[in-house]
One Martini backbone bead per residue (centre of mass of N, CA, C, O) as a GRO file, in nm:
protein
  142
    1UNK     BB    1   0.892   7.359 -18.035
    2UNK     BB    2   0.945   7.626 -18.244
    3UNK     BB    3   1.136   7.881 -18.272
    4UNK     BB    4   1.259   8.119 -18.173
    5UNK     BB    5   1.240   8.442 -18.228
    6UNK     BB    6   1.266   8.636 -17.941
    7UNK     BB    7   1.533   8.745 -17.759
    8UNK     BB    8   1.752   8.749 -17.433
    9UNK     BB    9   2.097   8.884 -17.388
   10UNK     BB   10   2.320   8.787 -17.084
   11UNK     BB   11   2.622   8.969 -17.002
   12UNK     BB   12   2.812   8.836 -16.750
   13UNK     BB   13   2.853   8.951 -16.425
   14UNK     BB   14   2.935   9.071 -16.101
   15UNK     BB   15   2.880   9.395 -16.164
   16UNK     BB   16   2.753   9.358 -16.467
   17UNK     BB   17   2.470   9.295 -16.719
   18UNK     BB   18   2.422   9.261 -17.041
   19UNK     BB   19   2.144   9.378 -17.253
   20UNK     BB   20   1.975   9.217 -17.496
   21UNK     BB   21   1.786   9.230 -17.831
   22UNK     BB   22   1.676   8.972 -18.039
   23UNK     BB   23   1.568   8.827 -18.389
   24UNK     BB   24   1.586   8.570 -18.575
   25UNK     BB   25   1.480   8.679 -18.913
   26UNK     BB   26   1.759   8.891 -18.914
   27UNK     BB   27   2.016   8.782 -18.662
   28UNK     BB   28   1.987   9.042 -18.451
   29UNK     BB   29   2.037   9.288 -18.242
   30UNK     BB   30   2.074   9.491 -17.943
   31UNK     BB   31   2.076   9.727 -17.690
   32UNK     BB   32   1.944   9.784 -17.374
   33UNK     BB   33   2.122   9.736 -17.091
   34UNK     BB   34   2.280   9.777 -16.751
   35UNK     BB   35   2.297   9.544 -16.472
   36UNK     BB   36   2.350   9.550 -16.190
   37UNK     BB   37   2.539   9.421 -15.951
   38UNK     BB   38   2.612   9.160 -15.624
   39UNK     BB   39   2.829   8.921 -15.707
   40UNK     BB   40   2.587   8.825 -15.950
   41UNK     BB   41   2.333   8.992 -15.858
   42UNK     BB   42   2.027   9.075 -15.951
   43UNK     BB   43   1.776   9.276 -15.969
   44UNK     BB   44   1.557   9.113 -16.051
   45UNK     BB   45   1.318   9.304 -16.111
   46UNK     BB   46   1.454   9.399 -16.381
   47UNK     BB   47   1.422   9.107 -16.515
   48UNK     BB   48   1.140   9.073 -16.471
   49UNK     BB   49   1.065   9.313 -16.660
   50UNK     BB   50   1.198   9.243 -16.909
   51UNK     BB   51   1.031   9.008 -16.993
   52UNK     BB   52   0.794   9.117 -16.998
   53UNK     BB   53   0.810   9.347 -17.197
   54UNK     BB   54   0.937   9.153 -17.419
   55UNK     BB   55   0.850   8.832 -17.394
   56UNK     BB   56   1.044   8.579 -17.460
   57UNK     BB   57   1.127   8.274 -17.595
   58UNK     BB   58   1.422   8.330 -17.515
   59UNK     BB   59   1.750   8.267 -17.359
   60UNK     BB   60   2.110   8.396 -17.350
   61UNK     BB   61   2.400   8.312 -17.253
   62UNK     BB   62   2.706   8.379 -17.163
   63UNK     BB   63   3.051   8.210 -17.190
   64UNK     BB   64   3.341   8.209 -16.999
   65UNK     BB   65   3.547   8.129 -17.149
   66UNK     BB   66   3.841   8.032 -17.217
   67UNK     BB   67   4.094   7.999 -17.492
   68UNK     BB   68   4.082   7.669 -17.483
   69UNK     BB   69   3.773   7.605 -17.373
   70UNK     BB   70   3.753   7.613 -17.085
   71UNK     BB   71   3.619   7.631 -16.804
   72UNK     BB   72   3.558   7.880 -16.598
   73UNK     BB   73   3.455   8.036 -16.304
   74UNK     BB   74   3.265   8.216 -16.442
   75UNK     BB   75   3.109   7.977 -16.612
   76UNK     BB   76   2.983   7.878 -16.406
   77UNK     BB   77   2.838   8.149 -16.304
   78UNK     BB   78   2.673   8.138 -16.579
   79UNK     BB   79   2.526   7.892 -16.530
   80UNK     BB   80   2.392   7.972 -16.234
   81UNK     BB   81   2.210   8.175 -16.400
   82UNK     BB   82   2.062   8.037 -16.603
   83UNK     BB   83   1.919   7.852 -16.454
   84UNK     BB   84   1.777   8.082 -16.264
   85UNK     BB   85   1.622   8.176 -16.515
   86UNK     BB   86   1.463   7.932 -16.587
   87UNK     BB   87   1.315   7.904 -16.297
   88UNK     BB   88   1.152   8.140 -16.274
   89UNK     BB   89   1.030   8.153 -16.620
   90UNK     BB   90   1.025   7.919 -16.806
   91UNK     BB   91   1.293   7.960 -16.989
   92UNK     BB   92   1.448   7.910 -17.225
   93UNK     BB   93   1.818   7.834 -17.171
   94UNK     BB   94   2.100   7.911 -17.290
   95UNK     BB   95   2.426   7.898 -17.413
   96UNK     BB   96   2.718   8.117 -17.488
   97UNK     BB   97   3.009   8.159 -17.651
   98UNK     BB   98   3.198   8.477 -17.523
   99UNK     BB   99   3.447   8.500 -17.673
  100UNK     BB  100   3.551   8.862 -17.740
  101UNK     BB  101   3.286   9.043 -17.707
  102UNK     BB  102   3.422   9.270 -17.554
  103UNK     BB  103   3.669   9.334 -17.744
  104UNK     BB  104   3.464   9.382 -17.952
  105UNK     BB  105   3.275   9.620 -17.842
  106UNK     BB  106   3.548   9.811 -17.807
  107UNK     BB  107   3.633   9.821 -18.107
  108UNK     BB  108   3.384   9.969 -18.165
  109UNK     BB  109   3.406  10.209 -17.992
  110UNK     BB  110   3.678  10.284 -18.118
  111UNK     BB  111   3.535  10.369 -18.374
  112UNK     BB  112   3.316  10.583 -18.299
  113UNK     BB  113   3.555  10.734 -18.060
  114UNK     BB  114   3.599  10.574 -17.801
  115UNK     BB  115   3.864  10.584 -17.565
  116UNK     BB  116   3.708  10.551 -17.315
  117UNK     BB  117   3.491  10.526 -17.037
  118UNK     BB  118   3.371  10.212 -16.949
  119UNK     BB  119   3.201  10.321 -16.704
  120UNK     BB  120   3.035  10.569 -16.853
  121UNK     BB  121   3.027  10.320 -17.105
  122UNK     BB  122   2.946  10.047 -17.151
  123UNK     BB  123   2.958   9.731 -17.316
  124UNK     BB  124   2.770   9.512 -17.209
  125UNK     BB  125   2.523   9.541 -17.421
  126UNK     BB  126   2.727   9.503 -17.671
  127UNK     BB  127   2.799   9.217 -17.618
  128UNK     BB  128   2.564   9.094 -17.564
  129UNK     BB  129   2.454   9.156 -17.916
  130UNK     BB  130   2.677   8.946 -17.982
  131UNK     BB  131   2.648   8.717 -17.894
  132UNK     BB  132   2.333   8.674 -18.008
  133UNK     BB  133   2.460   8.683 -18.316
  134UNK     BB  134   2.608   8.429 -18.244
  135UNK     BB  135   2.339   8.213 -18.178
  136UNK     BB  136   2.182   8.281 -18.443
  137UNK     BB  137   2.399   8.210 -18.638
  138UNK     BB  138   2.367   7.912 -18.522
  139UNK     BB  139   2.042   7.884 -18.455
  140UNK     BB  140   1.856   8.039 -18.584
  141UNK     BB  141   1.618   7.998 -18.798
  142UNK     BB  142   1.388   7.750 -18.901
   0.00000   0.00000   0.00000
């Protein structure tokens, strides 16, 4: 199989997943928008329509480690989650540490000049774009 081009990265969460699209060839990613969650279960059919509209080569899923690097419960959850989009889509499906990504992406929004309401502008789908250029920096171009 050949390198991935453009992929959706999912920031997985209980009550909202983050997503973006990013494309190796730039290492670059976007905030696409916030899918509601209902105890970590999202509403399938918005997800199924993201793959069709984008067609992604690959997804890669944040992996909310521990900071000594171990695996916590949310990780098992993200991993579950993983699987799930692999059976569903038949598409590679990576997972990727990101630890400090919500921390990063509030540190963003608060450049901006944002300075609460992440209830209303939640930063979810730009934390997915730094997982995202994240996993790309890793694993990027071919």
């Amino acid at each position: 199989m050949s390198a991935p081009r453009l992929l959706l990265g999912f920031d997985y969460g209980t009550k909202q997943i983050g997503v973006a699209v990013g494309q190796a060839i730039t290492g670059q990613a976007r905030e696409l928008c916030v899918l509601k969650a209902q105890n970590g279960v999202p509403d399938w059919n918005r997800v199924e329509a993201l793959i069709k509209e984008w067609q992604p080569d690959a997804i890669v899923v944040g992996l909310p480690l521990n900071m000594d690097g171990t695996p916590s419960e949310m990780s098992e959850r993200a991993e579950k989650f993983a699987r799930r989009l692999n059976g569903r889509y038949n598409l590679p499906v990576h997972t990727h540490d990101e630890r400090l990504t919500t921390y990063a992406a509030k540190g963003e929004r608060l450049a901006q000049g944002q300075r609460d309401g992440y209830r209303e502008r939640p930063v979810d789908a730009l934390a997915a774009a730094l997982l995202l250029e994240g996993w790309l920096a890793e694993h990027g171009a071919a």
